[in-house]
N, C-alpha and C positions, 0 to 999 in steps of 0.2 A: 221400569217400575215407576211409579208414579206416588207424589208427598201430596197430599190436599191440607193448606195450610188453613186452619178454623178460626175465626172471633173469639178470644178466650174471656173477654169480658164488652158487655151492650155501651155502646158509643157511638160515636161519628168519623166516619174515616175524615182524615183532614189532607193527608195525600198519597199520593201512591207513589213510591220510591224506583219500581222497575216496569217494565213493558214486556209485552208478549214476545220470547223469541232471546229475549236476557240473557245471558248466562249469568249466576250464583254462587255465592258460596257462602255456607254453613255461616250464621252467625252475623251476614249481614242486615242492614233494616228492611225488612219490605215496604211498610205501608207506617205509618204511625195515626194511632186512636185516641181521640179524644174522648176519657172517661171520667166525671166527677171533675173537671175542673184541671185534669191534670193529662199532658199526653204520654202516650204509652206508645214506645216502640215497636211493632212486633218483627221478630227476628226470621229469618230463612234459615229451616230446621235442618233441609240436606244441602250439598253441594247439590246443582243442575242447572235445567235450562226452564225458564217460563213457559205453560205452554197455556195456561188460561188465566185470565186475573175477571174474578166476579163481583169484583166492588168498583164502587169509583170515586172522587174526593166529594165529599161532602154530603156522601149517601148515610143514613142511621144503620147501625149494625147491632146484629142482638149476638148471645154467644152462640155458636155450633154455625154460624154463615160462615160460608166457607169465601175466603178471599184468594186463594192461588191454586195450583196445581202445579206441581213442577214434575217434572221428568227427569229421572235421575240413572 
């Protein structure tokens, strides 16, 4: 089964915390956004493994861009 992880609010990725092939789990950082002046976390929703990441540091992000895909 497969988790496709979304932009939940329009930013700047500033980095990307995991790589393709990662293993996961639930609650760690993936990536952190820069919104408003302020960075935002975003979290790894399941346990798994990376198997796509569609953003990259210092790309603009709107909401519903999807930045990962894991396999779970």
């Amino acid at each position: 089964m497969q988790e496709i992880v979304e932009v939940p609010i329009t930013g700047k990725m500033l980095n990307i915390k995991v790589g393709i092939g990662d293993k996961v789990k639930e609650g760690e950082v993936i990536c952190l956004l820069e919104s408003m002046k302020m960075e935002n976390p975003i979290l790894v929703p399941v346990s798994g493994v990376i198997k796509e990441i569609r953003v990259s540091a210092g790309q603009t992000v709107k909401t519903g861009d999807i930045i990962a895909i894991i396999e779970y």
